[in-house]
C-alpha positions as CSV (number, residue, x, y, z in Angstrom):
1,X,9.3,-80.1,-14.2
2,X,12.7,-80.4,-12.7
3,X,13.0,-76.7,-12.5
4,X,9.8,-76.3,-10.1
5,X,11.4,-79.8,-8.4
6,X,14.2,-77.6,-7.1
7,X,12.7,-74.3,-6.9
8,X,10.3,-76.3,-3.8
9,X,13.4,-78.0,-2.5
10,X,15.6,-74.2,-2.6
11,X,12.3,-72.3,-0.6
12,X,12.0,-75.6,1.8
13,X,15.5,-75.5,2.7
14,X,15.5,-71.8,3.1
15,X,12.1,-72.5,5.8
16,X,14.4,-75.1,7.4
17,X,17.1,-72.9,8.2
18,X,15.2,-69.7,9.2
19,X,13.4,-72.4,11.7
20,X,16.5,-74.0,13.2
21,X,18.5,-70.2,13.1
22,X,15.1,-69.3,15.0
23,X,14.8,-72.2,17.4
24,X,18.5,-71.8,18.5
25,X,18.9,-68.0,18.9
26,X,15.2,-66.4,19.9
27,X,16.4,-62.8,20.1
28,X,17.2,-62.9,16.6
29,X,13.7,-61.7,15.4
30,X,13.4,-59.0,17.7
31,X,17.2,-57.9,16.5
32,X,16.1,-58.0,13.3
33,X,13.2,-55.5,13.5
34,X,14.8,-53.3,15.7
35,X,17.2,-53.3,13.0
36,X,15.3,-52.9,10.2
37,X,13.2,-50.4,12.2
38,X,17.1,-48.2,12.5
39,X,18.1,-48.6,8.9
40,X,14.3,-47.0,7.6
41,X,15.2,-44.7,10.0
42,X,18.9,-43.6,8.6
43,X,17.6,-44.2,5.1
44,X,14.7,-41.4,5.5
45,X,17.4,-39.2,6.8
46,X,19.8,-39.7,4.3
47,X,16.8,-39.4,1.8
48,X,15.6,-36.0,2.9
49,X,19.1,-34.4,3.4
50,X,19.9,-35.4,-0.8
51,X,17.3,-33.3,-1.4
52,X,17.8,-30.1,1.0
């Protein structure tokens, strides 16, 4: 019972942070797809020349 105690606390402090690292820098989302959005991008290429 303690385990799932602290599991909920972990995830509810992880929510808490992502909220307040939101709420104090807004750009960070849109950083963060753009970013993710480059690394698929340099991952496929990498991908595709391993197998050339």
């Amino acid at each position: 019972m303690r385990t799932v105690a602290f599991v909920a606390g972990v995830a509810a402090g992880m929510v808490m942070a992502g909220a307040a690292l939101s709420k104090a820098y807004p750009d960070v989302p849109r950083r963060v797809s753009r970013d993710a959005r480059k690394i698929v991008r340099c991952g496929k290429r990498m991908m595709c020349g391993m197998f050339e």
